[in-house]
N, C-alpha and C positions, 0 to 999 in steps of 0.2 A: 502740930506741924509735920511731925512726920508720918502720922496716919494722912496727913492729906497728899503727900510726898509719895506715897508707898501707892495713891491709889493716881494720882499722874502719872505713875510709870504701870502700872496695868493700864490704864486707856493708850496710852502710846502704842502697848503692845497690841491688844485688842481690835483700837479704833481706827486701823485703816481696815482689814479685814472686814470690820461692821458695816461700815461707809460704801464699802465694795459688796456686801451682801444688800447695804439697802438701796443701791445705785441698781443692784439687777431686779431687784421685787420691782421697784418707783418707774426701770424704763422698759419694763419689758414689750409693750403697745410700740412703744417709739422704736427699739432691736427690731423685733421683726419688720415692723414698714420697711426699714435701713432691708433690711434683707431681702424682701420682697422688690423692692425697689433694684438690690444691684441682682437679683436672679434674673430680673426680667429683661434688662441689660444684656446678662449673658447669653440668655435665650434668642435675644434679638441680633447677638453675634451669630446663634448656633445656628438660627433658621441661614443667615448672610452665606454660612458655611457650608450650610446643606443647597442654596439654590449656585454655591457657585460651583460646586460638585456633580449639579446636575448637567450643569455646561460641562464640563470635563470629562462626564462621562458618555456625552453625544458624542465625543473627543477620541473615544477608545481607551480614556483611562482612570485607571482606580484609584480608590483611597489610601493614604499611608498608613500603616500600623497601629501610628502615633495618633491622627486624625479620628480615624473610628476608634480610640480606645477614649479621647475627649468626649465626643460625641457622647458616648453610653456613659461616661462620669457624669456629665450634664445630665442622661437623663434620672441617671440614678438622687445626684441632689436634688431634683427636681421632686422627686416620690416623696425625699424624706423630707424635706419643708412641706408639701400637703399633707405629711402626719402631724408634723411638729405646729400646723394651722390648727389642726382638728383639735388639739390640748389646748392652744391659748385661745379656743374661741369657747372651749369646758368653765378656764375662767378657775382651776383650782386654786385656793390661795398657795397651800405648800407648795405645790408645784411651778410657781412662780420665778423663784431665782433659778432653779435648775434647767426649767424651760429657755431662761435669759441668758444663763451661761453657755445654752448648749445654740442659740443664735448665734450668736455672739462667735462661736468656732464654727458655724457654718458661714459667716459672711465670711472670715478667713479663707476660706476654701473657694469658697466663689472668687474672691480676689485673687489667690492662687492660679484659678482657670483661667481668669481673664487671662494674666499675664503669660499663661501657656497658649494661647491663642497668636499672642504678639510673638512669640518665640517661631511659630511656624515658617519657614522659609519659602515650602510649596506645600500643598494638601494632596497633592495627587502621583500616582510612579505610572510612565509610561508600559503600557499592554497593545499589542494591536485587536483591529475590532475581529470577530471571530465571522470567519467564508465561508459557510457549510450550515451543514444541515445536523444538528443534535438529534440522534435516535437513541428508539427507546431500546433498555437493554435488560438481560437477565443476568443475574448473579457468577461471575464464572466459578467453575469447579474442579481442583486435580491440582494440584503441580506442576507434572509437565506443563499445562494448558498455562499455569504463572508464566512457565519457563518460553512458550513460544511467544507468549505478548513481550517480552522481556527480550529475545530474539527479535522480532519485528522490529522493536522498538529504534533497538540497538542500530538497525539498519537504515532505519528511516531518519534518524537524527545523523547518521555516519555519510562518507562522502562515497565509499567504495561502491557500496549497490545501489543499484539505480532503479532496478523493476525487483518484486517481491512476487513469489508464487505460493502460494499456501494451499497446501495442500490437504488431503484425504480424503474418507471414504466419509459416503452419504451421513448426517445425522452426528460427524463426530462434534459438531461446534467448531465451523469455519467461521460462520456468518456471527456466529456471536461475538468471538475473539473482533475480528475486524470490525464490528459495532461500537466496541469498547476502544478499539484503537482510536476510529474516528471521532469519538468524543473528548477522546485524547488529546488527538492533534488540535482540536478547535479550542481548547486549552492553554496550548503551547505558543509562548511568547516568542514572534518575531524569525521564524523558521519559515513559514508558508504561508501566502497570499489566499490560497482557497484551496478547502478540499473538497474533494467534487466523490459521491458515493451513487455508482448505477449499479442494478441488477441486470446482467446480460443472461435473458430468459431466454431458452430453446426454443425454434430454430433461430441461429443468429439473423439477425437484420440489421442490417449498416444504418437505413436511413433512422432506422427508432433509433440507435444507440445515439445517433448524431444530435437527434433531436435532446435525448435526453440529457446528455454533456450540455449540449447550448442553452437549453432553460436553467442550468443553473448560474449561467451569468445574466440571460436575460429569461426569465421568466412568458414574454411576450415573442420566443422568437420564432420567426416562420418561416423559413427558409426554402429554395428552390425545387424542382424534382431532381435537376441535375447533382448528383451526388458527390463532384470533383470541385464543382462551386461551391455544395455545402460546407466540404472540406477545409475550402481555401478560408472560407467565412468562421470557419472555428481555431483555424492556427493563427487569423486577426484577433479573436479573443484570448486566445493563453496568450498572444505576444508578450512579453515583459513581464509574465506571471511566475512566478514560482506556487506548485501546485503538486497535492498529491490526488493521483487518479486512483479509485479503488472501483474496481472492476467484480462484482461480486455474482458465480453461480455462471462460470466462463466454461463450456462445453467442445467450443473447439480455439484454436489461436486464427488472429488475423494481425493482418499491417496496420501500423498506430495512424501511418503517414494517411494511408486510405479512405481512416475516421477524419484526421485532420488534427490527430491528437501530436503534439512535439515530440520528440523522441527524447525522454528523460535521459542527463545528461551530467558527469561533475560540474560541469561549466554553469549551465543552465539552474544548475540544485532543484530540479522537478525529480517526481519517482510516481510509478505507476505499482498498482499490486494487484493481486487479482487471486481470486478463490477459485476452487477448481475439483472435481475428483482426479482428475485426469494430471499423472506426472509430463507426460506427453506434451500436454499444452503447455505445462509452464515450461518446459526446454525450447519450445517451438515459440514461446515469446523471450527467448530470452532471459528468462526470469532464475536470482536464487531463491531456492526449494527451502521453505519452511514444513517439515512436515507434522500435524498435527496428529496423535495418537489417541487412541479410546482414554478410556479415567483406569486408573491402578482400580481394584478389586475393592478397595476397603471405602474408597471416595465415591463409586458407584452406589454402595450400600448405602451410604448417608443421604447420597440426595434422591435416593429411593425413597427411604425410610422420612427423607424431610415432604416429601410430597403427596405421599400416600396418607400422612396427618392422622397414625394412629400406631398405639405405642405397642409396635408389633416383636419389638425386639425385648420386651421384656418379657414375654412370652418365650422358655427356649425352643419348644419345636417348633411353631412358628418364626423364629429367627432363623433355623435351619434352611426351612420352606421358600422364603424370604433373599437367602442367599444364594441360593440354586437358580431361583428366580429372575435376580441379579446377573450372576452368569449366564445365564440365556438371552440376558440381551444386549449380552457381548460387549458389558460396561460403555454402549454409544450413549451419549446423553441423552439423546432424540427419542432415542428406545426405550430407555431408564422412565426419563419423564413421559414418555404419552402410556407406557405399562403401569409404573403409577396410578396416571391420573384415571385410568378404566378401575386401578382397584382401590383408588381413595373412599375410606372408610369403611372397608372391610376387615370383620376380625373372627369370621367364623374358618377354624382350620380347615373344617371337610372344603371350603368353597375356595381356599389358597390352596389346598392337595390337588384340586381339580385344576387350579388356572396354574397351577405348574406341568401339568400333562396335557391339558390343551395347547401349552407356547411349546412344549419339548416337540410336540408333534409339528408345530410347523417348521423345526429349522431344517434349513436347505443346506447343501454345500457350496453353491456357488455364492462369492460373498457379496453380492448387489440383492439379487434373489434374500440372503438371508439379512439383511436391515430390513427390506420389505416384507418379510414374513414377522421377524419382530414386532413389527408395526400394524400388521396383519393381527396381530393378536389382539390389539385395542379393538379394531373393528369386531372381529368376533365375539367381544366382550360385552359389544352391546347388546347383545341376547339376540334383540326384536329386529324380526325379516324388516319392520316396517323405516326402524330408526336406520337402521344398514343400509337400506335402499335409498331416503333423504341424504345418509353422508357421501354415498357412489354419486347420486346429483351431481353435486357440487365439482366432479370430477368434467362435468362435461363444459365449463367456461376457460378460456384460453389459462395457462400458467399467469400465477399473478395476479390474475385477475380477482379485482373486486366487487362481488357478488352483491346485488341489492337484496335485504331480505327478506320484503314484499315481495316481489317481482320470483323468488326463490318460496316461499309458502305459496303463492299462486300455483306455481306449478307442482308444487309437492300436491295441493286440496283437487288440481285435474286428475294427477294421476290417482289417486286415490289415499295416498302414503298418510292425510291426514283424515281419522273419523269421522263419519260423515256426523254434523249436527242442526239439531234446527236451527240455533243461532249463529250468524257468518262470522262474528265476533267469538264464539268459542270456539270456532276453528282456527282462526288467529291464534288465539291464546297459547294453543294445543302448538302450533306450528312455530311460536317464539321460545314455547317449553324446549321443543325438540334440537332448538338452533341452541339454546343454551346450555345442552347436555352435550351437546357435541363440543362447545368453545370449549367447557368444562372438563371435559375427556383427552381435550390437547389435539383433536383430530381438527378442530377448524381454527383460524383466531379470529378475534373482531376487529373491525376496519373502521375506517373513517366515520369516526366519532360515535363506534354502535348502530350505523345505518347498514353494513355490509360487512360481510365476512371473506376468508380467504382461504385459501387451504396452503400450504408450506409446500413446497416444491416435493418435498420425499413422500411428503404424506400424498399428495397429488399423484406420484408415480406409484405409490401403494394401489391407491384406489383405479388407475386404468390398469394396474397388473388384475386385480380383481376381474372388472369388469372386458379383460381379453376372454375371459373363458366362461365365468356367469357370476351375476345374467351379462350379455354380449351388449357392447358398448361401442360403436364405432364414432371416435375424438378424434379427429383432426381440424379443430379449433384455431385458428392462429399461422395457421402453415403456408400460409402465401397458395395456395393451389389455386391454379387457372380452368382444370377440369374438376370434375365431377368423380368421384369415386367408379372403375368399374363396376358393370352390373356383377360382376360373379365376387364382387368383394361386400354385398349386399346379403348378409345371409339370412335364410329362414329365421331362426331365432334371434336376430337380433332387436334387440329392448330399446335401446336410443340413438339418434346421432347427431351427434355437432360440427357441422360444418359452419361456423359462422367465423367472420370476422376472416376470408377471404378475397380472392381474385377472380371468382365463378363468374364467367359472363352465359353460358347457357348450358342446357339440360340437353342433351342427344332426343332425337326426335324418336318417338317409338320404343324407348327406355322405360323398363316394367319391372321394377325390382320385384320380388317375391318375398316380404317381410310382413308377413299378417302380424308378427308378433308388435312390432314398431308402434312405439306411444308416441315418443318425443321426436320431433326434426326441426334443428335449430338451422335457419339457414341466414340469420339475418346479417347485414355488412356484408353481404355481398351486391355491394353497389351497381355491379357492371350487369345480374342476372334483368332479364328483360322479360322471358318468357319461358312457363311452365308446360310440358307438351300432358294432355291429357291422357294419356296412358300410366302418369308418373306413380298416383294415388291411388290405380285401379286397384293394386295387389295392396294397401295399406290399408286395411276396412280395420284395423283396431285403433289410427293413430288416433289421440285427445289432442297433442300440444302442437301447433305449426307455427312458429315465428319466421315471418320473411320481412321485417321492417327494413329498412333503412336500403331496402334492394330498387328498383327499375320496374319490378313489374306490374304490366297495366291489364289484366285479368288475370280469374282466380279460377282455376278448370272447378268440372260440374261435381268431380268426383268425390269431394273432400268431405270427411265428415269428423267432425273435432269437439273439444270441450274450450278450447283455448285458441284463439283464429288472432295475430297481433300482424296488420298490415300496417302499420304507422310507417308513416315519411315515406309512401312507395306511390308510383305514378298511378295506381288504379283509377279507372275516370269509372267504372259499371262494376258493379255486383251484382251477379245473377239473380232472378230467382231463387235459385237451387238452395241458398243463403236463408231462405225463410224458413227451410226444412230441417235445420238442423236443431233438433230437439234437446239435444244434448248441451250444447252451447253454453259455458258461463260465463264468456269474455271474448268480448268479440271489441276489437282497439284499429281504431280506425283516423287516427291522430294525425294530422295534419297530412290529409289525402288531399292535398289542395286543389284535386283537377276530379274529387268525387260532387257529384251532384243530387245525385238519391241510393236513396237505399230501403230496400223491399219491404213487405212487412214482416214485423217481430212479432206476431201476435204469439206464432206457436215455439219460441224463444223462451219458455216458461222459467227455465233454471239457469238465464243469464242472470248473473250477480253483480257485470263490468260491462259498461257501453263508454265508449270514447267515443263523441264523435266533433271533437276541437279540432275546428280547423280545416274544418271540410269547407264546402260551400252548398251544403243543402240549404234549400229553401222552406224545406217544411220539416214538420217532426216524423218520423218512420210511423206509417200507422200501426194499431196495436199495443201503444206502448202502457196502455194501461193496464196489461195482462200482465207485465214484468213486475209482479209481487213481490221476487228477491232481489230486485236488483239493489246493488249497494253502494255503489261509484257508477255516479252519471255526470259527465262531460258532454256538453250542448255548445261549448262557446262558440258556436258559429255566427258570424256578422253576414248574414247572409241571409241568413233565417227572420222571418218579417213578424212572427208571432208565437204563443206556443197555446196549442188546444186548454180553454178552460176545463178545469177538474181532473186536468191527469197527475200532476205534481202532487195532489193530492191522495190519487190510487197508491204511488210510491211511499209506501209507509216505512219502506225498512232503508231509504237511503240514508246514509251517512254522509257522501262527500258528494257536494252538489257545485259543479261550475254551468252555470246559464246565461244565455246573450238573450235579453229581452227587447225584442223589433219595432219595430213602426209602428207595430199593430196592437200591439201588448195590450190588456186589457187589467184593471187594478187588482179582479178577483184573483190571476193566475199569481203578482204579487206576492197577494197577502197568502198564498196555498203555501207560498217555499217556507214562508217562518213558520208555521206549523206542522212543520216535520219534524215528530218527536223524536227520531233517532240521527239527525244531523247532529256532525261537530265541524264542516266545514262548509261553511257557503261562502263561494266568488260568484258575484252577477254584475253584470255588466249591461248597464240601459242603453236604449237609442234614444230616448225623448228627456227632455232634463222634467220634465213636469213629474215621468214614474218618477226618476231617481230624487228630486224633490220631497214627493209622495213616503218612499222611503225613509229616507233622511228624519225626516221632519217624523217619523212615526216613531223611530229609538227614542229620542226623549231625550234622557240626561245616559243614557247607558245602549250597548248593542246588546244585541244576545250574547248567550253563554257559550261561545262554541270556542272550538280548540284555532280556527283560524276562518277568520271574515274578510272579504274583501267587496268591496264597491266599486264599481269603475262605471262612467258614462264616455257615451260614444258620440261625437254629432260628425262631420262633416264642415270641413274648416275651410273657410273665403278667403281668398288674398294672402296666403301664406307664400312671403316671399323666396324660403330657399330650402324646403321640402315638401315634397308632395302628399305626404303620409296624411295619415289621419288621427284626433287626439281623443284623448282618456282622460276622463277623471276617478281618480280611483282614494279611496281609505284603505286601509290594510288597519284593522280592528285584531290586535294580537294578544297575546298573554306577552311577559316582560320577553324577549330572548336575547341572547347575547351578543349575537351579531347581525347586523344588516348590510347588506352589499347592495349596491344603490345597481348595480350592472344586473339585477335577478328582479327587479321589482319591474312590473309596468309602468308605461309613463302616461300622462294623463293632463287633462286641462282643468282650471279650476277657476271662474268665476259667476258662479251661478248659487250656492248655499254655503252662510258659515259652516267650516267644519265643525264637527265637536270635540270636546278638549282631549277625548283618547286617542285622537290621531296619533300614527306612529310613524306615515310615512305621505309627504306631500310632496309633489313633483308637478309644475305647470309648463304645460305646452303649446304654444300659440296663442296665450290670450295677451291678447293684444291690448286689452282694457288696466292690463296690470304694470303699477306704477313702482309699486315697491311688494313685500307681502304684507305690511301694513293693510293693505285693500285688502287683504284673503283672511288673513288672523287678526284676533281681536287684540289691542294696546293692554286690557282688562284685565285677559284669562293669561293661567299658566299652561302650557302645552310640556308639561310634565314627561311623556311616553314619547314626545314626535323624536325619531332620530337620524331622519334620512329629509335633506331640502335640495330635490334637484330641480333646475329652470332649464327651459331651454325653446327660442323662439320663442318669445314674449318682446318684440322688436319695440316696445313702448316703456320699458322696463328702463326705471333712471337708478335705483339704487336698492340691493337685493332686504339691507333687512336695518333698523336704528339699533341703534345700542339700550335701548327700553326694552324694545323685544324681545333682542339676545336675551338678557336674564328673562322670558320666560320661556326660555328652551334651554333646560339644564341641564339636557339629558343630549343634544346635538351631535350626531356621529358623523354625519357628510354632510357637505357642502356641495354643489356640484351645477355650473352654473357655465350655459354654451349656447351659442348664436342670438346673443340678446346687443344688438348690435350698438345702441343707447348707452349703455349703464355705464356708470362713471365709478361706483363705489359700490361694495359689498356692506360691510360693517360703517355706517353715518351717525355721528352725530345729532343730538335731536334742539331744534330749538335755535337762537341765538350763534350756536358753537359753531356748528354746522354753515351759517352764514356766514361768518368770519373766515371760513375756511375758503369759501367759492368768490368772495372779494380778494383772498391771498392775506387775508393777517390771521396767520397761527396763535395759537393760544401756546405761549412759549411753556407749562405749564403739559406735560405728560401725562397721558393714562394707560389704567391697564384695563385689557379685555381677557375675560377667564372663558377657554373654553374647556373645562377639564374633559368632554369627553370626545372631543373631536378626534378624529381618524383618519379619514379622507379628505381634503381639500383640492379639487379640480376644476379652473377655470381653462375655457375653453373657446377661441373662435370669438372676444370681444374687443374689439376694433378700437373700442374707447373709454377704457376701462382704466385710472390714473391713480388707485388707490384701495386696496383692501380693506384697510383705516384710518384712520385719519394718520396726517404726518406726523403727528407727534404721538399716535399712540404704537402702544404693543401688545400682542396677542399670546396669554400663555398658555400654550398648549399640549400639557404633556401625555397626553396618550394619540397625539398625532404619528400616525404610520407612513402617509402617503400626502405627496404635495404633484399637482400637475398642473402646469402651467405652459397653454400652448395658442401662438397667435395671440396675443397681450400686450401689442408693441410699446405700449404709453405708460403703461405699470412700469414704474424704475426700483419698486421699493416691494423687499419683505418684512412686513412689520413685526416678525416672529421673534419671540423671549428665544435666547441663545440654550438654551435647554430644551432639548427635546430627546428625552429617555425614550422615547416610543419610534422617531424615524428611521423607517426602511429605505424607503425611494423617495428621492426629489426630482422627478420627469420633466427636462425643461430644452429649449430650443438653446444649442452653444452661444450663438451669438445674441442671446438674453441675457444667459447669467453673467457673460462676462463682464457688460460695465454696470452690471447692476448696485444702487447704491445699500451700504450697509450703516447701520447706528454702532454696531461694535467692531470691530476693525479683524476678530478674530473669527467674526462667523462665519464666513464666506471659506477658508481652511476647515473649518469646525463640520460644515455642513458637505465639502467637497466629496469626502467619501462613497457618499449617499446620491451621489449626481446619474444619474443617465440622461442622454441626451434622444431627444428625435428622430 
């Protein structure tokens, strides 16, 4: 008895612990379900929490501390139960109970989150939305330069000052500080409405600066010629704003009232600031003086030393070298960093001994003169006559300006500046080498998106210091000039001159400059020039380059002899003879002459490489054109032209970029000649007969060619088109993926004549009349993966734009864009049964959702009878939607839009639409007000 005794009280002790180890082996399958189960729960809160944050955030406001710190715990359990899957699907036995126990404290935890979810009061802390424009910026450096953003600050938050002037000399980092500020402010909670950032570039102009203020409230704004109206029409926009004006690269002072800008005020809490070299201007606005100073000696060194990217101070007499260095250029940063970047990756001493007595040799005493001699030194660094003479170019397009960098190697390959080679494509090469050494070197920077470059205003005034004395450069680009430069200001040596982007209405009759030396005469935007007098180019027998585009005049004297002839957008109706003699010739652009009719022959045109002739109204092709061997960009799209000579497309072996309008006459062989052009990466053609373009069509197969950009488009001549006169297109756009499509850049076109094939990327129908829905144009079957642009417009038969079948096979959907279809009742319908119930008026009480993740644009436009986007009871989620425009719609009452739209900019709508428009959520109509402009 008591050995049995002795052993019931060890199982007492034992046997719940056992009981509890074999309860965790026995449920371990059944814990984790239990787990899985309440994780998926939480997940199904956390998505709840994330879609109602997206609303909030359309709202202008962010997440609590608290919020996103759940959010990342959820995601974090989430990882560790997909580990703790991976072990109990192994199945080890040992591992069984500790697997169970360790469930077992993670449902714990998830029960934990839940009820921190329930604790939540609000998820969101009021921020307002940010007014301005985020630029990009570079790293600031020095102290003081801390000490004046810190300064600025102080003032810009304070009530005392009201205008800001920032000052100093060229290159010390005006523009940067206040770049940084600006991003600042767009930052800053609940202090200012909009900050508005212009560069007022030399010579002042009121109407640009006007303009440039009012696009930042309305992007679309156009305003009068009278300049006291513009005025009045921009102190309507700041009304009731609180704003800060930065005014950046201010030359001389004017009246704010003049612009139309408010007079920053305590009252008002606006503030104006402005950069400046000049202390003058900022007393003569008004303004307190921030003055901005070079870098201390030792901060200069560093961001020398961090730029040049080679470890030159571990070297001592190279560090010596180095410092000297430093000091010569007068600790500016501008100087600092573009003297660098000439000697990034240099580490031979004889060749730092040298480029210390090269820069000692250029300082000057006067101190404007010596930043530009500083900078002067990068120039000189680049050894080669040839690279020097490409970076002076770039000197001759107005301040600011963004250079294209085609259009900038074009003329670099006339003048000679790039080697001559047999293939027109290694001259390219050669000519994107030379743009990249210079971005590289800190003498240019790159612009809009890598298409264009720029030069920096100082570095700009470097290079016309240069070019005042050699080689001779005569810029007055930009200057509003109503004449003509005197002849005695026309010197023998002079190399180039830019006169574009003017007031020039004519040339003095008997005017003969004397400039044999003259390559380049930029004269184009000079809108009001009508007529050239033929003495002009007697004395210019060296020029290559003449651009007169976008000017009036309607002949081209006899005299001219060029490499580069660019008459685009100018009235010429005749081209001499004299035109076929020019032997030299590589480019001859004759782009939308819309009153030209013919033009001579090119036979002896042998080293033209560029013929533009879009947009003219010739009839025929220029005879000769089968001698043009090199040529490499041919533009033919003239609708005018009834054919094109069998077997010439085929002579052009070396073209690349082909746009052709194939006429009445077209015959199949000239067709099939353009696809065998083994050096194309661009073909746009455009037919008159739907049987070629049929022909076409019908010959890709399952695929186009391989080109970098293809376009299709058909031409006919349209009947009974009630409320345009124009004439339609059908066109494909055949592209590689890109990122963006602007439905306003594409052609527009008609389309009911061949399916398209499934790589369309951009369909757009005009006037057919035969179309019911796109149902009729795209197949129910196929998925149209690539289309991402659907614009309609005059399709007057058109009852409903697209089913909800369809949508899912357009995944990829960026625009919408859908005007004068006077019919259509509904965009997005129902298929089927649903759809009927809808048009008898019995709803399907019963919601849906429509996904459009990649929508962007949505613009209806001019539809008279149009009563629904969706159905009423559905909703559309659209979160990369940008733009909503809805104009003339009267019967639409409803946005069928998910309250979240992280992506909206603009909602463009007529006032008396949105106001009784009906809403599903009571809050989106405030939610969405921000984003409102009106008609």
């Amino acid at each position: 008895m008591e050995l049995l005794g002795t052993f019931l009280d060890i199982l007492k002790c034992i046997g719940p612990p056992l009981c509890t180890y074999i309860e965790y082996h026995r449920k371990l399958q059944e814990n984790f379900s239990n787990l899985k189960r309440e994780l998926n729960d939480l997940n199904s809160r956390k998505k709840d929490v994330e879609e109602m944050l997206k609303a909030e955030y359309a709202m202008g406001k962010l997440p609590k501390e608290e919020v996103s710190n759940w959010l990342r715990n959820i995601e974090t359990i989430t990882g560790e139960v997909e580990n703790i899957e991976k072990e109990v699907h192994e199945k080890k036995i040992f591992s069984r109970v500790r697997l169970s126990k360790l469930v077992k404290e993670k449902i714990q935890k998830v029960k934990e989150y839940e009820q921190k979810r329930s604790s939540f009061q609000s998820l969101v802390i009021d921020t307002p939305p940010a007014r301005g424009l985020t630029l990009p910026t570079t790293t600031l450096v020095g102290a003081n330069t801390q000490k004046n953003m810190e300064e600025i600050w102080a003032h810009l938050m304070g009530n005392e000052v009201t205008k800001i002037g920032v000052c100093g000399i060229g290159g010390v980092g005006k523009t940067t500080i206040i770049k940084r500020i600006n991003n600042r402010l767009l930052q800053e909670k609940g202090k200012f409405d909009h900050v508005i950032w212009v560069t007022v570039s030399q010579p002042f102009d009121l109407a640009k600066l006007q303009d440039q203020i009012a696009s930042m409230f309305d992007p679309n704004f156009k305003g009068p010629e009278d300049q006291k109206i513009r005025a009045a029409m921009l102190l309507r926009m700041f009304a009731g704003k609180r704003f800060v004006l930065i005014l950046d690269d201010m030359w001389e002072s004017f009246s704010l009232e003049e612009v139309g800008i408010p007079e920053p005020t305590k009252g008002n809490g606006c503030k104006v600031m402005i950069t400046t070299r000049s202390i003058d201007v900022c007393h003569s606005m008004g303004c307190k003086v921030v003055r901005v100073e070079p870098l201390a000696k030792h901060e200069a060194l560093k961001l020398f030393v961090d730029k040049v990217e080679v470890y030159i101070i571990e070297v001592p007499t190279l560090k010596e070298l180095v410092e000297l260095i430093v000091d010569q250029c007068a600790c500016l940063p501008l100087a600092v960093v573009t003297v660098a970047g000439c000697m990034k990756g240099v580490d031979d001493i004889c060749e730092w001994r040298n480029a210390f007595n090269e820069l000692s040799d250029y300082i000057r005493s006067d101190k404007v003169l010596s930043v530009i001699s500083r900078l002067q030194f990068s120039y000189d660094r680049l050894k080669h006559k040839k690279l020097q003479h490409c970076f002076l170019y770039c000197a001759l397009y107005p301040e600011d300006f963004k250079i294209p960098k085609e259009e900038l190697i074009d003329y670099w390959i006339a003048e000679g500046l790039v080697d001559e080679r047999a293939r027109m494509q290694a001259m390219y090469d050669e000519g994107y080498s030379i743009l990249n050494r210079l971005v590289n070197n800190c003498l240019l920077e790159s612009s809009d998106d890598g298409r264009c470059v720029k030069m920096h205003d100082l570095i700009r005034e470097m290079a016309l210091y240069i070019t005042s004395m050699s080689p001779l450069f005569m810029v007055k680009a930009g200057e509003k000039l109503q004449e003509l430069p005197r002849e005695q200001e026309w010197k023998q040596n002079l190399g180039k001159a830019s006169l574009m982007r003017n007031e020039i209405s004519e040339i003095p009759p008997n005017m003969s400059p004397d400039c044999q030396a003259l390559s380049t005469l930029l004269l184009q935007e000079n809108v009001y020039l009508e007529n050239i007098p033929e003495s002009f180019f007697v004395r210019m027998q060296g020029l290559k380059i003449l651009n007169l585009s976008y000017t009036s005049i309607e002949k081209l004297p006899n005299s001219v002899g060029l490499k580069i002839l660019n008459l685009s957008y100018t009235s010429i109706e005749k081209l001499l003879n004299s035109i076929s003699y020019l032997t030299n010739l590589t480019a001859l652009l004759l782009q939308y002459c819309i009153k030209l009719k013919h033009v001579p022959c090119l036979a002896k045109l042998v080293c033209l490489w560029s013929l533009d002739l879009g947009g003219t109204i010739i009839t025929e092709v220029p005879q000769g054109m089968e001698m043009l061997q090199k040529l490499r960009y041919f533009n033919l799209f003239s609708k005018e032209l009834e054919k094109l000579p069998v077997g010439m497309l085929s002579k052009l072996s070396c073209v690349k970029k082909l746009r052709v309008y194939w006429g009445s006459k077209t015959s199949e062989a000239t067709i099939e000649e353009a696809s065998k052009l083994s050096e194309l990466d661009t073909l746009e053609v455009c037919f008159h007969k739907v049987e070629d373009f049929k022909i076409h069509v019908k010959s890709l197969g399952s695929g186009g060619p391989r080109l970098r950009k293809y376009s299709l488009s058909l031409h006919s001549p349209l009947v009974g088109l009630k409320h345009t006169p124009y004439v339609s297109y059908v066109c494909y756009l055949f592209w590689p993926p890109v990122e963006e499509v602007d439905v306003d850049r594409n052609v527009v076109f008609a389309l009911n004549f061949v399916a398209p094939p499934k790589y369309l990327q951009c369909l757009s129908l005009i006037a057919c009349d035969d179309v019911r829905s796109l149902s009729d144009v795209l197949s129910n079957e196929e998925e149209y993966s690539d289309l991402k642009v659907v614009y309609i417009s005059n399709c007057h038969n058109l009852k409903k734009l697209l089913s909800a079948k369809l949508l899912w096979a357009l995944p990829n959907l960026e625009v919408i864009g859908v005007r004068l279809c006077e019919e259509i009742e509904g965009i997005i319908t129902l298929d089927g049964g649903e759809e009927k119930s809808e048009e008898d008026g019995r709803s399907n009480t019963m919601g849906f959702t429509l996904a459009l993740p990649k929508l962007k644009l949505l613009r209806l436009w001019d539809l008279p009878e149009l009563k629904r986007i969706c159905s009423s009871n559905g909703v559309m989620v659209c979160d990369s939607l940008k733009q909503i425009e809805v104009y003339k719609c009267p019967k639409l009452k409803r946005l069928p839009l998910s309250l979240s739209l992280p992506a909206i900019k603009e909602i463009k709508v007529e006032e008396d639409w949105w106001n009784p428009l009906e809403w599903d959520n009571p809050n989106a109509k405030n939610a969405l007000q921000p984003h409102i402009k009106y008609w």
